[in-house]
C-alpha positions in Angstrom: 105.8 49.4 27.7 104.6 50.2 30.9 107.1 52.4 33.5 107.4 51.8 36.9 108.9 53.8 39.5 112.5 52.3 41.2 111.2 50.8 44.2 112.9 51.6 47.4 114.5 48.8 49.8 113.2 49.1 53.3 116.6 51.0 54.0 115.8 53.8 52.0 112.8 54.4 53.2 113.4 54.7 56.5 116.3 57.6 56.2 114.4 58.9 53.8 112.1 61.7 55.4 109.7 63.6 53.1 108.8 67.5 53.9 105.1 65.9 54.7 106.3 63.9 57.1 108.4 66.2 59.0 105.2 68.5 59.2 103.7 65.6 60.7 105.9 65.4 64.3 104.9 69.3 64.2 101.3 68.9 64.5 99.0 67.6 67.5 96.6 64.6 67.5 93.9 67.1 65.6 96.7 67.9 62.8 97.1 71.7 63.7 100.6 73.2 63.9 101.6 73.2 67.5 103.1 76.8 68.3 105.9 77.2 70.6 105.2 78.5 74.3 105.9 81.9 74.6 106.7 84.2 77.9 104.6 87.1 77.7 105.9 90.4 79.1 104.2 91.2 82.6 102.3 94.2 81.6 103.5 97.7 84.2 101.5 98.9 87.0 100.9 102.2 85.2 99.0 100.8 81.9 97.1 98.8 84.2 95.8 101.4 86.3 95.1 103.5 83.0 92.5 99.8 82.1 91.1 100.1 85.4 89.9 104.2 84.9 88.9 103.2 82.2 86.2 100.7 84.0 88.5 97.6 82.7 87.6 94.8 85.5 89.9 92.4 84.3 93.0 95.2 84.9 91.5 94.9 88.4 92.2 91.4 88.8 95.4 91.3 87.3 96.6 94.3 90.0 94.9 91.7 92.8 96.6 88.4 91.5 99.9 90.4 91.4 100.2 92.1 95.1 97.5 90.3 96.8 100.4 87.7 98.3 102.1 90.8 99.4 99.4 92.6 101.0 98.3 89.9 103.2 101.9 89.0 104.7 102.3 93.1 105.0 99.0 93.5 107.0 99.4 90.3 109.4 102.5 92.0 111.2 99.9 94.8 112.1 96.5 92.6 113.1 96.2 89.6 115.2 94.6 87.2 112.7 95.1 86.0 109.5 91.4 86.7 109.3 91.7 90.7 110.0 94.2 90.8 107.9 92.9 89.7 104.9 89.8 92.3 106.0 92.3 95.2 105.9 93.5 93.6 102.8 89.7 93.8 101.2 89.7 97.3 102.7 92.7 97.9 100.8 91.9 97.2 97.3 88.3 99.1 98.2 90.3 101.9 98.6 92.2 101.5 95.7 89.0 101.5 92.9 87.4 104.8 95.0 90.6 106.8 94.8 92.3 105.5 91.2 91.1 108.8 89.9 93.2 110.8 92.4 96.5 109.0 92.2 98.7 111.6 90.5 101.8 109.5 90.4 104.1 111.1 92.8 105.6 107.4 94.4 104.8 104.2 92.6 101.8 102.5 92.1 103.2 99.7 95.0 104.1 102.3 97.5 101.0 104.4 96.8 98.9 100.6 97.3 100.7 100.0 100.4 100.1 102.9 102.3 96.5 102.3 101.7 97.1 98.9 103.7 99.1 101.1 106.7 96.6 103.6 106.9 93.5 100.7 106.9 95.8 98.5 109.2 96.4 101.4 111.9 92.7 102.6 111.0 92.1 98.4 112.9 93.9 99.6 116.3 97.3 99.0 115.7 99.9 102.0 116.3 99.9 105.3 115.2 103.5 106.8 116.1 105.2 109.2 113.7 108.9 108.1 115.1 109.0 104.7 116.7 111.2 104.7 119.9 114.3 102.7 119.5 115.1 100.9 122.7 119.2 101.9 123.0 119.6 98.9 125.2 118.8 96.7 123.2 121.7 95.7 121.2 121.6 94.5 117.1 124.8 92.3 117.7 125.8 90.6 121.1 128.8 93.2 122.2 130.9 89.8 122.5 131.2 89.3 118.5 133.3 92.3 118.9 137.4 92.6 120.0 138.8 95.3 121.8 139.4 97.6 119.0 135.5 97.3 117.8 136.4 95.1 115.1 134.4 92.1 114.3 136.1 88.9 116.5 134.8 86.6 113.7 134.2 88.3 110.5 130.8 86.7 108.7 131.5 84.7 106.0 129.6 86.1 102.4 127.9 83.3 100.7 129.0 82.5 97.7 126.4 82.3 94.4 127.4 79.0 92.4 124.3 76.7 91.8 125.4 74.5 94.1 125.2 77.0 97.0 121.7 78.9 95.5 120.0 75.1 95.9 121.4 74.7 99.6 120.4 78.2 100.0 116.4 76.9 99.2 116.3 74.6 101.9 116.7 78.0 104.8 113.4 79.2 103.0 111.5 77.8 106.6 114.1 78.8 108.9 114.2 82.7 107.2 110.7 82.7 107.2 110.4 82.1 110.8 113.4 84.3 112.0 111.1 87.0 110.5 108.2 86.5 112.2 110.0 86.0 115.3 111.3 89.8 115.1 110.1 92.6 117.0 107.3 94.3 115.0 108.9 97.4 114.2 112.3 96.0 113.3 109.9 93.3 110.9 107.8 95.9 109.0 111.4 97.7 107.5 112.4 94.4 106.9 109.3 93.0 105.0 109.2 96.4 102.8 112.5 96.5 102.2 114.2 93.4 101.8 110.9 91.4 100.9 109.0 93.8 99.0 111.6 95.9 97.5 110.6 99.1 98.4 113.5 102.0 98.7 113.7 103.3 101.9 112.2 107.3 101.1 109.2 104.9 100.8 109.4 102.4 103.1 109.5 106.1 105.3 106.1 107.1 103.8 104.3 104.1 104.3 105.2 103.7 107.9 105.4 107.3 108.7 108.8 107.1 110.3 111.8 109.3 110.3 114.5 108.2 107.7 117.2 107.6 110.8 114.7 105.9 112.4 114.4 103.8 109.2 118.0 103.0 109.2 118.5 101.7 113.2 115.6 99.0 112.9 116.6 98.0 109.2 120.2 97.2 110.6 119.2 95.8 113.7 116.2 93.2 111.5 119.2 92.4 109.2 121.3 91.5 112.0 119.1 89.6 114.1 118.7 87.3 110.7 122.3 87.4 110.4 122.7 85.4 114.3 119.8 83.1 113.9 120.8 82.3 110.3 124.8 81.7 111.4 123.6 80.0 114.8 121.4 77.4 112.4 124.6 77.1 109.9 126.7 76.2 112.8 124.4 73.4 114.0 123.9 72.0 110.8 127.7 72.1 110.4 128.1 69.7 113.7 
């Protein structure tokens, strides 16, 4: 007598789900295993620069598609175009393949890169002051925001870091942007390099070739100025 296999009911079948047909879902249209996306570590400045002595162009672009943004919103507070800029830029990076050999190491590969773009920017006719005057009149916070014992008259309000508040905090993106630009030069160079870029100030000093007290005055009177516009705008959105 012939044996036949137990037939399944339609039921059975479909809660029934066979290793092959698993493997299946996990494969694309051409039936090879799709892998998982993964994040690949951002490779440091110094293993980079060790590719590009070694004649590795595509260490090159990599150091370009990584500070390039940097470099060009850097060198338009020193040059009156976007177009000179992005010539001092060019400049920049020039300088960078001619004297790889001689970086020793001293300061980091981004403070080392950006005084390149100072020294090419000032190199276009822009200044060339080891300490940049400080105007004493001019005051970082209106006098009035003060009481009579020196004490703040309305203390500022820290903002606070739920979600909620960080996707608020994306829509002053423009108006940040714009209160930065609209700074006085000096006080907007600390700022960029500092607050923007990162840098520590013994090397936000060496790239601008100012005095660390020096550093200190425009840095707190930048971050103040922010502070008003940013509390003026807060205020007229509260109304």
């Amino acid at each position: 007598m012939r044996d036949y296999a137990p037939v399944r009911t339609t039921r059975e079948r479909r809660h029934s789900t066979s290793p092959s047909t698993t493997n299946a879902h996990r494969r694309d249209a051409t039936g090879a295993r799709r892998s998982r996306p993964s994040v690949q570590p951002m490779e440091p400045d110094v293993e980079l620069l060790a590719r590009l002595r070694d004649g590795d162009e595509q260490a090159f672009v990599t150091l370009v598609g990584r500070y390039q943004g940097s470099l060009l919103r850097v060198a338009r507070t020193f040059v009156p175009s976007d177009a000179v800029a992005e010539e001092v830029v060019q400049d920049t990076w020039i300088g960078v393949v001619r004297g790889v050999d001689r970086f020793e190491g001293r300061s980091s590969f981004k403070t080392w890169l950006f005084r390149i773009l100072v020294n090419r920017a000032r190199t276009s006719g822009v200044r060339e002051h080891r300490h940049l005057p400080v105007d004493p009149t001019d005051p970082a916070v209106s006098p009035d925001r003060f009481d009579a014992a020196g004490a703040w008259a309305d203390p500022p309000v820290p903002w606070e870091s739920d979600a909620d508040d960080r996707l608020v905090a994306a829509s002053w993106g423009p108006v940040l942007r714009a209160a930065v630009d609209a700074l006085p030069e000096r006080q907007r160079d600390v700022v960029l390099l500092r607050d923007v870029e990162g840098l520590p100030s013994d090397d936000v000093c060496e790239v601008l070739g100012i005095s660390e007290g020096n550093q200190r005055v425009l840095l707190h009177r930048g971050r103040s100025r922010l502070r008003t516009v940013l509390e003026s705008e807060l205020r007229t959105r509260g109304r």
